[in-house]
TIRO-2110 file (N, C-alpha, C; in Angstrom, 1 decimal):
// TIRO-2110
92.7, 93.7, 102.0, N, 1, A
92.9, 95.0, 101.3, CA, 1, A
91.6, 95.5, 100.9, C, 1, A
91.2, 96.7, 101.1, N, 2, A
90.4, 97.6, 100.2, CA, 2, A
89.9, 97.4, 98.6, C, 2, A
88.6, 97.2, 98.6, N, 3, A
88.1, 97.6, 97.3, CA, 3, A
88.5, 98.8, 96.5, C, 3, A
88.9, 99.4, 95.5, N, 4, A
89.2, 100.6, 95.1, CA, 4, A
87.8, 101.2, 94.5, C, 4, A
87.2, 102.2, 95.0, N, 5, A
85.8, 102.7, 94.5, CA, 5, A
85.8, 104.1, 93.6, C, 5, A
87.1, 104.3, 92.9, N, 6, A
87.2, 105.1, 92.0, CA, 6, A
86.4, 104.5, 90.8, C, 6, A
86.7, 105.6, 89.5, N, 7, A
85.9, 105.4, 88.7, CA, 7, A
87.1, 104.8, 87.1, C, 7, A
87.9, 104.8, 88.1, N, 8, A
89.4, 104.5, 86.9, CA, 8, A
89.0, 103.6, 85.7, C, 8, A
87.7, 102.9, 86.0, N, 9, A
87.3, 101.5, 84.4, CA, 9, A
86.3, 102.5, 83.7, C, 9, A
86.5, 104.1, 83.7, N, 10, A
86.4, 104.8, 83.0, CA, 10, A
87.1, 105.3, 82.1, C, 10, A
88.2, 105.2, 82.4, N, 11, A
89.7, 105.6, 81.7, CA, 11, A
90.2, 104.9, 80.5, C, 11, A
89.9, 105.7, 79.4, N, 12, A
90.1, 104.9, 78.2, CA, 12, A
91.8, 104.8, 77.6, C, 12, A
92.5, 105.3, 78.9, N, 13, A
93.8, 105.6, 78.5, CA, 13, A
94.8, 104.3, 79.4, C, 13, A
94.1, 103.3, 80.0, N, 14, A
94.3, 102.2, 80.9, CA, 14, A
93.7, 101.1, 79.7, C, 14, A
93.4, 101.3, 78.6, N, 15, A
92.7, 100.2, 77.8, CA, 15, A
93.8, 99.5, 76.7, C, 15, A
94.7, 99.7, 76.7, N, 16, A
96.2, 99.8, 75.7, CA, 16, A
96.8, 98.6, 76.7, C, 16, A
96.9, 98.9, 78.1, N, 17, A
97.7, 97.9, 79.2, CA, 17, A
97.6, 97.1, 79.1, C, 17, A
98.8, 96.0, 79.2, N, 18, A
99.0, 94.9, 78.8, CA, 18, A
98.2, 93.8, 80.5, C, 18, A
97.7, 92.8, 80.0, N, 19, A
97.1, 91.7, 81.1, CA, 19, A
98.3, 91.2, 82.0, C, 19, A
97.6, 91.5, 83.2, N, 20, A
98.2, 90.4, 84.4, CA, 20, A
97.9, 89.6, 85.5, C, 20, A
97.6, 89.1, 84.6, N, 21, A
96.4, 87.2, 85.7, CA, 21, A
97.2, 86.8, 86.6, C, 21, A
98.7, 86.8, 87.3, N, 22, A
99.2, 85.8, 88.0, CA, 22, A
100.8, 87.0, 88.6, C, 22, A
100.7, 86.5, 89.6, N, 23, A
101.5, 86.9, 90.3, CA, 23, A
100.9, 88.2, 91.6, C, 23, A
101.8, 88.9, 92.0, N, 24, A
101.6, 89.8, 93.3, CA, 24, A
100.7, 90.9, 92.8, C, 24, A
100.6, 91.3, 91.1, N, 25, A
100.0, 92.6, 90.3, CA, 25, A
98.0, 91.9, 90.1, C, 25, A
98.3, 90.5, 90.4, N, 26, A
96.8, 90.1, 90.0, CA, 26, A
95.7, 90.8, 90.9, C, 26, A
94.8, 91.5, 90.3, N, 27, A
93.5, 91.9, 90.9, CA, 27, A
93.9, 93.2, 91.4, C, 27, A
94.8, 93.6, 91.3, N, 28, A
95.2, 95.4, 91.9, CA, 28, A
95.0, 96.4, 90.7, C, 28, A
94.7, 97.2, 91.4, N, 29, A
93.6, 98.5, 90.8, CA, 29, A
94.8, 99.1, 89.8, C, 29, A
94.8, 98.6, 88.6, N, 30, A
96.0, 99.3, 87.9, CA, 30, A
95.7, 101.0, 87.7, C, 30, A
94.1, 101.5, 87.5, N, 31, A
94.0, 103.1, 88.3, CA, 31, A
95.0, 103.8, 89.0, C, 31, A
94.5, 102.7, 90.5, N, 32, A
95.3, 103.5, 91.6, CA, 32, A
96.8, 103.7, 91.0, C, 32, A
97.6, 102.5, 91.0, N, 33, A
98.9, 102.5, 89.7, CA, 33, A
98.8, 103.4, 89.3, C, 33, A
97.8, 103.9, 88.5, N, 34, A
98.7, 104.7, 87.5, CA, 34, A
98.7, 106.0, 88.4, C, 34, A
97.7, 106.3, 89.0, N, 35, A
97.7, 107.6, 89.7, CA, 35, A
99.3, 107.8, 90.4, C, 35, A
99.3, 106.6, 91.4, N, 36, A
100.3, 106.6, 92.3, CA, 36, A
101.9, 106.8, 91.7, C, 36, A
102.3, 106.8, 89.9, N, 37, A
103.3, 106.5, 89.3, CA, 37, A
102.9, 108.1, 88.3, C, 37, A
101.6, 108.8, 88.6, N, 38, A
101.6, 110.1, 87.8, CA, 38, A
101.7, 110.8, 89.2, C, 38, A
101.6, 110.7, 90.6, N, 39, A
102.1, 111.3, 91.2, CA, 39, A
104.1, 111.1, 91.1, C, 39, A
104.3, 110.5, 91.2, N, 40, A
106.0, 109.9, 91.2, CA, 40, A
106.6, 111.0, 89.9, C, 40, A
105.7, 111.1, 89.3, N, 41, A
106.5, 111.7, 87.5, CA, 41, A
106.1, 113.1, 88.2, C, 41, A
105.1, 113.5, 88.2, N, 42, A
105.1, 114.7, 88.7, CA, 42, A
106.3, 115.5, 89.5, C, 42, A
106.3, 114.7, 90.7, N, 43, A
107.9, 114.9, 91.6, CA, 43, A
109.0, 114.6, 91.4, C, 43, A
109.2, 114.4, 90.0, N, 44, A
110.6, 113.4, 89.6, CA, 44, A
111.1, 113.1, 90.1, C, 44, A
110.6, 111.8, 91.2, N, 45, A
110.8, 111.0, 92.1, CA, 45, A
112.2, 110.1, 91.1, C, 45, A
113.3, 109.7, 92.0, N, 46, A
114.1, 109.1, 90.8, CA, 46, A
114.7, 107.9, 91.2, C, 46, A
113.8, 107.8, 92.9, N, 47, A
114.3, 106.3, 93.5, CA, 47, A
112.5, 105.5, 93.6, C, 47, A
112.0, 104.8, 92.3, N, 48, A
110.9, 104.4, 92.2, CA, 48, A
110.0, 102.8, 93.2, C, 48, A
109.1, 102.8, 93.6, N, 49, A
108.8, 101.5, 94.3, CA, 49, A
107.3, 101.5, 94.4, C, 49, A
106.9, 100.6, 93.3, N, 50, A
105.1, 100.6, 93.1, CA, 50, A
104.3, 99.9, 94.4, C, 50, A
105.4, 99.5, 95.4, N, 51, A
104.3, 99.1, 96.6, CA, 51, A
103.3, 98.3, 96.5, C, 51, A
103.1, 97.4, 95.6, N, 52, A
102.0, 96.5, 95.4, CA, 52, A
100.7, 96.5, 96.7, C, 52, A
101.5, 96.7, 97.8, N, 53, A
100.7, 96.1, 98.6, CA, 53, A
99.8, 96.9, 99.1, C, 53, A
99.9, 98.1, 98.6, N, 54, A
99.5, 99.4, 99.5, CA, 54, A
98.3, 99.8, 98.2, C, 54, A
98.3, 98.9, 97.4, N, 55, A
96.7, 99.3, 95.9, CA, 55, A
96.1, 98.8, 96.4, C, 55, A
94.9, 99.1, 96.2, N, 56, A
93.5, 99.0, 96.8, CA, 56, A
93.1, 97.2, 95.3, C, 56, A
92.2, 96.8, 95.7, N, 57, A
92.3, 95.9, 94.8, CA, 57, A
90.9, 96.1, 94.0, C, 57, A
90.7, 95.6, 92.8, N, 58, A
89.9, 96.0, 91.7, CA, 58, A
88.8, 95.0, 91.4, C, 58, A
88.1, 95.2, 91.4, N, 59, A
86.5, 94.7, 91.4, CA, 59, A
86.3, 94.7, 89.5, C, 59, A
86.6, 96.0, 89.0, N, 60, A
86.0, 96.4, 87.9, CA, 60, A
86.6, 95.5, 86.7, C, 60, A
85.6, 94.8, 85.9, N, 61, A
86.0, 93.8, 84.7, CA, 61, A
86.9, 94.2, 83.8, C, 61, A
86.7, 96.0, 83.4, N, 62, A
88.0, 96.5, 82.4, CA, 62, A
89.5, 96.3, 83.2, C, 62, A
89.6, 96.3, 84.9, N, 63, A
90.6, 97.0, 85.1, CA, 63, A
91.3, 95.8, 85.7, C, 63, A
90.0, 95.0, 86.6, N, 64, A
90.8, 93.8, 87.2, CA, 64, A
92.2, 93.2, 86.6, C, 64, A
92.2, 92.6, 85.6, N, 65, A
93.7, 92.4, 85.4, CA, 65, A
94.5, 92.6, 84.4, C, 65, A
94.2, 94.0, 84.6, N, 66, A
95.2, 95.2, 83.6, CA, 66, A
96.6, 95.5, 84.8, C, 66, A
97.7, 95.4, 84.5, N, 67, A
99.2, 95.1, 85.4, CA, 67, A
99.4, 96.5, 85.6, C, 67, A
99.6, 96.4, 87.0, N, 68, A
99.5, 97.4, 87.5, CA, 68, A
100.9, 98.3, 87.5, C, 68, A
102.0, 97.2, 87.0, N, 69, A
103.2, 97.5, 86.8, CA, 69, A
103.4, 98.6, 85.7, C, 69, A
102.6, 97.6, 84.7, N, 70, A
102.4, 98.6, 83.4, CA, 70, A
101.4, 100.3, 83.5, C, 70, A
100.7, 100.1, 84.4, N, 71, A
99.5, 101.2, 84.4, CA, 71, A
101.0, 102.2, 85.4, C, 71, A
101.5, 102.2, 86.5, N, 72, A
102.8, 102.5, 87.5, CA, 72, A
104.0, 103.3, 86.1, C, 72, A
104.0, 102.5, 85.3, N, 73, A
104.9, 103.0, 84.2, CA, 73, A
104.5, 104.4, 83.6, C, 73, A
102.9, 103.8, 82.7, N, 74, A
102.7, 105.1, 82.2, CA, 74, A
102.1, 106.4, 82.8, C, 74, A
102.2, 106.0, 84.0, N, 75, A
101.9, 107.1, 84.8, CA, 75, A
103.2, 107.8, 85.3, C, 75, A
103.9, 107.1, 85.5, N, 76, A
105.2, 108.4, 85.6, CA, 76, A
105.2, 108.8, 84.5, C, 76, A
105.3, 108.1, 83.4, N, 77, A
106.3, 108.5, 82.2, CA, 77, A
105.4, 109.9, 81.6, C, 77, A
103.7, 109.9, 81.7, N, 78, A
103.0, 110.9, 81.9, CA, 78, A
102.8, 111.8, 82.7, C, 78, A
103.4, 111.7, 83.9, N, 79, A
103.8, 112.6, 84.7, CA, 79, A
105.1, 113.8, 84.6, C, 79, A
105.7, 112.8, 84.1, N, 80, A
107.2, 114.1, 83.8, CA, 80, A
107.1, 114.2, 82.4, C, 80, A
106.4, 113.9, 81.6, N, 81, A
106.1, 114.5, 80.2, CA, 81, A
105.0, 115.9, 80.4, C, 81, A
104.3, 116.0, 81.3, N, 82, A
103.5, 116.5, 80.8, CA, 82, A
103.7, 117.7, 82.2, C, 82, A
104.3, 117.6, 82.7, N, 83, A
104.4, 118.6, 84.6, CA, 83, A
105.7, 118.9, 84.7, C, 83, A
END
């Protein structure tokens, strides 16, 4: 898989996410997540599937294992709140 070379361990709004060291979410770009779950809210997509496998994976120390499940979440839920 791909390194993710966004700037997402900029995002002070990914700093609240809860940790996830173990399982399929470990080391995925919870960024891309959230992007990929603020596009979904945007579309009021209402049959949901975070694709694990298709995140680029995370290098960056803030983001590396922030769960990408949770970052997936608040990005829809910020997507149809705010679009």
């Amino acid at each position: 898989m791909k390194i993710c070379t966004k700037n997402h361990h900029h995002w002070s709004l990914l700093d609240s996410l809860p940790e996830d060291k173990s399982g399929a979410g470990k080391f995925k770009c919870a960024g891309c997540a959230y992007e990929k779950g603020l596009r979904a809210g945007k579309n009021k997509e209402e049959s949901l599937n975070i694709e694990l496998e298709t995140l680029h994976e995370s290098q960056s120390m803030t983001l590396q294992h922030k769960s990408p499940h949770a970052a997936f979440a608040k990005g829809y839920l910020d997507g149809i709140s705010n679009f």
